[in-house]
N, C-alpha and C positions, 0 to 999 in steps of 0.2 A: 785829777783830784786825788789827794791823799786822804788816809784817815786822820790824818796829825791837823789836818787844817782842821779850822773853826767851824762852828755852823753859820755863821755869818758867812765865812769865804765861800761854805760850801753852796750853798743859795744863789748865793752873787755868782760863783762860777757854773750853777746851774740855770737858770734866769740869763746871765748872758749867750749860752749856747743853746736857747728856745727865741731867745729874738734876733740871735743872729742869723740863725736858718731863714732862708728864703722859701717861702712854697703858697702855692693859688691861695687868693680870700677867699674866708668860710664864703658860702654861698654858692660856689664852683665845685664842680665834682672832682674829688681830687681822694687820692688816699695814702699818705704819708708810707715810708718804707720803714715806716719801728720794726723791728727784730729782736727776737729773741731767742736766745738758744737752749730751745727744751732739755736737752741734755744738760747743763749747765744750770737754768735756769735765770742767766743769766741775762735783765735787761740794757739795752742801752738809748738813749734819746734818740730823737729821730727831729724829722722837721713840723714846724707850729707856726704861724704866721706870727707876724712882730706885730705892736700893740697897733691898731687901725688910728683913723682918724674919723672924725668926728662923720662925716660923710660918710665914709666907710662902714663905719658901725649901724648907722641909719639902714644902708643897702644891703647890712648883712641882717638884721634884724625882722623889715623886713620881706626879704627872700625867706628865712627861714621861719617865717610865719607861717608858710607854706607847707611846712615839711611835714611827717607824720607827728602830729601832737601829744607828747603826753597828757594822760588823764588829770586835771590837778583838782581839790578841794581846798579852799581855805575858809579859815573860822572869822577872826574877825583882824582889824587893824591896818595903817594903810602898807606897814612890812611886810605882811604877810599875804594881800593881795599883791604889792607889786612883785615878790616872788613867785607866786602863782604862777602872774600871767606871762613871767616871762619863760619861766621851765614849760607851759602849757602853750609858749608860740600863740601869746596875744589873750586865749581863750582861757579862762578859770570858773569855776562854780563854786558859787556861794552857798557857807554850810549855814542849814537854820541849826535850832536846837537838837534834832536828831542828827547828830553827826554820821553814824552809821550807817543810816536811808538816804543820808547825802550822798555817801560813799556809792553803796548801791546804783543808787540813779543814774551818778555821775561814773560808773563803772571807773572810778578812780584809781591810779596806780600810784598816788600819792597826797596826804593830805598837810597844808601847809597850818601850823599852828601857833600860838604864843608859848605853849611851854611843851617841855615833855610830859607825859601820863603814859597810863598802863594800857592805853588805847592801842591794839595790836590788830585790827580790822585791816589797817591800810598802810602803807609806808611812811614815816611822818618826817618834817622838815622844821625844824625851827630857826626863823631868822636872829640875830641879836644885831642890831646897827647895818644893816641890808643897805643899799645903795642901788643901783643899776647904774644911773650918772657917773658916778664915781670910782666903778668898780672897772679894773683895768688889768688885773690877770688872777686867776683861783687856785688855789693851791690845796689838792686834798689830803688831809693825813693819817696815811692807812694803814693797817699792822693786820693781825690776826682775827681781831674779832669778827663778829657777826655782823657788823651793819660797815665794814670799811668799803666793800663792794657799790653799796648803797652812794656812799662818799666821796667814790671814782665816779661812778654813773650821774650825780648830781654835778659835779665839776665839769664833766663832759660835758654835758649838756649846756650847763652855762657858756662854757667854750665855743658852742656855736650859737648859741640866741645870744648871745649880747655879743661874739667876734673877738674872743681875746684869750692869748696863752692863756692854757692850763694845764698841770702838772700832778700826779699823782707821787707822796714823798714818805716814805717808810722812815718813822724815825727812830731809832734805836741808841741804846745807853752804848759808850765809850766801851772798845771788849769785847760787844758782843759779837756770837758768829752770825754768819749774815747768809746760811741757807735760808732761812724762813722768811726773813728780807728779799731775799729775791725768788721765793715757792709764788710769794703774795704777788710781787712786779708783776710775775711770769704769768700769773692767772688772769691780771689786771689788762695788764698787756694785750693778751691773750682775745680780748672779751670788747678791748676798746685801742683795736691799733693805732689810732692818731693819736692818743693820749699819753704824755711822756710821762716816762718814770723817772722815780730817783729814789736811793737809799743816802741818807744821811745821820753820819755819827754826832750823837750831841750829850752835853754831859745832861741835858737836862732838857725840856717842852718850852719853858719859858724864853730859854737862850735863844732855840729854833722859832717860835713865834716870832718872839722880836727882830728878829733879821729877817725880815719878808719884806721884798721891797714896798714901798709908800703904792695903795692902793690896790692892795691884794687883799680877797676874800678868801678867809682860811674854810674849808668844810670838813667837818671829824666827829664819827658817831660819836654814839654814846657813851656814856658811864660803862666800863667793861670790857675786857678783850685785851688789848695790847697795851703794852709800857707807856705807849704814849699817852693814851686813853686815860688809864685810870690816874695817871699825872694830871692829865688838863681838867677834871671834873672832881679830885681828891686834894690836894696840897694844897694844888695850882690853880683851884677851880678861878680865879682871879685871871688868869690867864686870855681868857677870851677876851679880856676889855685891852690886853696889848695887840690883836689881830689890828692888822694896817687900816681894814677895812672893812671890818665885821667878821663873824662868824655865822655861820649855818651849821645846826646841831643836828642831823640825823639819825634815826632808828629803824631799823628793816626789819619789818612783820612779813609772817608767810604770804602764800600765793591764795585768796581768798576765790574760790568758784565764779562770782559775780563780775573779776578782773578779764577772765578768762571765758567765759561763755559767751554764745553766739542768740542770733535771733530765732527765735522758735518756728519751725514748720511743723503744723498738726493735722489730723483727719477729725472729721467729726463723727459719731459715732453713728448714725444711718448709713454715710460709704458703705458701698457693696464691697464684700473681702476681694472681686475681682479688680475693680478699679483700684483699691488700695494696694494690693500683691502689683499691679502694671505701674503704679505711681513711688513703690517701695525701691529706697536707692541704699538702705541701713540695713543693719538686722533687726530691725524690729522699728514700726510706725508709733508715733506719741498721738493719743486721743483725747480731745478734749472740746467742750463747748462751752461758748462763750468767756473764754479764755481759763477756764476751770479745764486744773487735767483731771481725767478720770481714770485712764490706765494706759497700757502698751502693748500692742496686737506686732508676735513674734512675725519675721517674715516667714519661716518654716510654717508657724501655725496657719496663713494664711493662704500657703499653699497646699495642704491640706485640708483647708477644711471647704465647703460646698460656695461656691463663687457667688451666690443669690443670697447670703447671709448677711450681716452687716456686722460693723468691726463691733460695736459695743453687745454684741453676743461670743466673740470669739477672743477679746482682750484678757487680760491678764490685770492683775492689781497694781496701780503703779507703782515705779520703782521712781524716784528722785530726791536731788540736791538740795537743800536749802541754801543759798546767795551766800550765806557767809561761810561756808565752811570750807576747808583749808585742803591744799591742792592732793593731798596724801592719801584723802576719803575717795577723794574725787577720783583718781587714779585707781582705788583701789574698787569702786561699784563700776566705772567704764571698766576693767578689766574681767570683773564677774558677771554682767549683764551684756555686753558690748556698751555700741553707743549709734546716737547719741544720748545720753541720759539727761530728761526734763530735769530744767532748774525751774524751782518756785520761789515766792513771799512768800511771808507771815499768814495770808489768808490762800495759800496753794493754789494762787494762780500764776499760770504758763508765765516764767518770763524768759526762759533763753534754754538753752542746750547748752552739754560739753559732751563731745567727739572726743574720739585717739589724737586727731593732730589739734587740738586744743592747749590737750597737757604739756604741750612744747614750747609755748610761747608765751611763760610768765611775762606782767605788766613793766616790768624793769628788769 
């Protein structure tokens, strides 16, 4: 591929060399040889299976019902459930009127919507003419911003619950240099080896939409961030209705405590400090009855103080997270307290912990 070529050729000769790779159907363990060269930063395609058939897609579907599920929420509409259910491998939760205790409940890493808003609880997705039937390879378009990461990750995944090429495609103006183009591949890359990259020269979003072959779903954050971006939601915003096959609008909100915490282990406050100190696997035991916390008994304190005592004489005040708050806080009281540190509701009752190896494994 030259840069002189069109974005139309450049598509077409990238789309041919993703369906002409041969490699296992999704649903088989398999892990593609994408490479890249950190030094360079330089991506290059790698292999993707060619578009299934109808059977195919069925057996890949689902197998990968099976697989680990993302969390999903959706509001209302049947676009946006059957979005849902397919990023959440069959299973979705329905949001009532409180969107945010949905989230909660649903310890959701993503919430499927009719529009965007200023809702930053959860990671949000919006369909515009969604299909699942219909849709036969995704194509994300990802630059600089904040939520293109979000954009590769949603393609991905569609790539294996529905069985069909997807591509991650930087699209940059005619001219430009193209370290940052490929900083972005190399991370992408990087984060989602079977997912191919591409950097493509175009004078313009609208040219590069329109050359997508017939029955591609385009996915591309929000309003913001790269050239492409503030083209497709500014000028262009007209643009999404030439996607082959819809579009999916993206926005990526932080890591919310409730994505990430675990199921509660507590003492009740009569424990003798010696059963609690032989039962203590932390630094420090979470106290509480009837699902109310009431504080945190240090493991140190407990070895110290007289084994025939009980914990609710020798705890401490407790220290915890409220469900929504944002993985920054969170990291920052597990690091001054240890962990695990109790997470609560609105009415401070016990519903989960965050540990050290917690903070490791944001929800996308």
């Amino acid at each position: 591929m030259t840069t002189s070529d069109s974005p139309e050729r450049q598509l077409d000769l990238a789309y041919t060399r993703i369906r002409q790779r041969s490699a296992p159907r999704l649903g088989t363990a398999f892990r593609s040889s994408l490479t890249v060269d950190v030094a360079s930063h330089h991506p290059s395609l790698s292999q993707l299976p060619g578009a299934p058939n109808d059977a195919q897609r069925r057996d890949d579907i689902e197998h990968n019902a099976h697989d680990s599920a993302l969390r999903v929420v959706w509001t209302r509409g049947a676009q946006c459930r059957a979005l849902a259910e397919v990023l959440g491998g069959g299973t979705a939760h329905k949001a009532d009127a409180n969107v945010a205790a949905a989230c909660i409940e649903a310890r959701a890493g993503l919430l499927v919507a009719r529009h965007l808003s200023s809702f930053d609880f959860c990671n949000v997705a919006v369909p515009h003419g969604f299909s699942p039937n219909t849709t036969r390879s995704v194509v994300a378009a990802v630059g600089s911003g904040p939520h293109s990461h979000l954009a590769a990750v949603i393609a991905h995944r569609l790539s294996h619950q529905l069985g069909i090429p997807a591509c991650a495609v930087y699209g940059r103006r005619q001219g430009d240099e193209q370290p940052q183009a490929q900083a972005v591949l190399a991370t992408i890359a990087a984060n989602l080896p079977d997912l191919a990259v591409e950097t493509i020269e175009a004078a313009n979003p609208a040219a590069l939409v329109s050359s997508l072959p017939t029955g591609t779903l385009l996915v591309v954050g929000a309003p913001g961030g790269s050239w492409f971006q503030r083209q497709l939601f500014g000028p262009g915003a007209r643009i999404q209705a030439k996607a082959p096959n819809g579009t999916i609008v993206v926005k990526h909100a932080p890591t919310r405590v409730y994505q990430i915490m675990q199921p509660p282990t507590a003492f009740g406050p009569h424990m003798r400090v010696a059963d609690a100190a032989q039962l203590a696997a932390d630094e420090h035991v979470i106290v509480a009855l009837d699902g109310q916390l009431l504080g945190i008994a240090y493991t140190q304190t407990l070895q110290q103080a007289r084994p025939d005592r009980e914990l609710q004489e020798v705890m401490d005040d407790p220290v915890f997270l409220n469900a929504g708050e944002d993985l920054a806080y969170a990291t920052e009281l597990v690091g001054h307290h240890g962990s695990p540190i109790p997470v609560v509701d609105a009415d401070t009752r016990l519903i989960g912990t965050v540990a050290t190896t917690d903070l490791d494994h944001p929800p996308l």
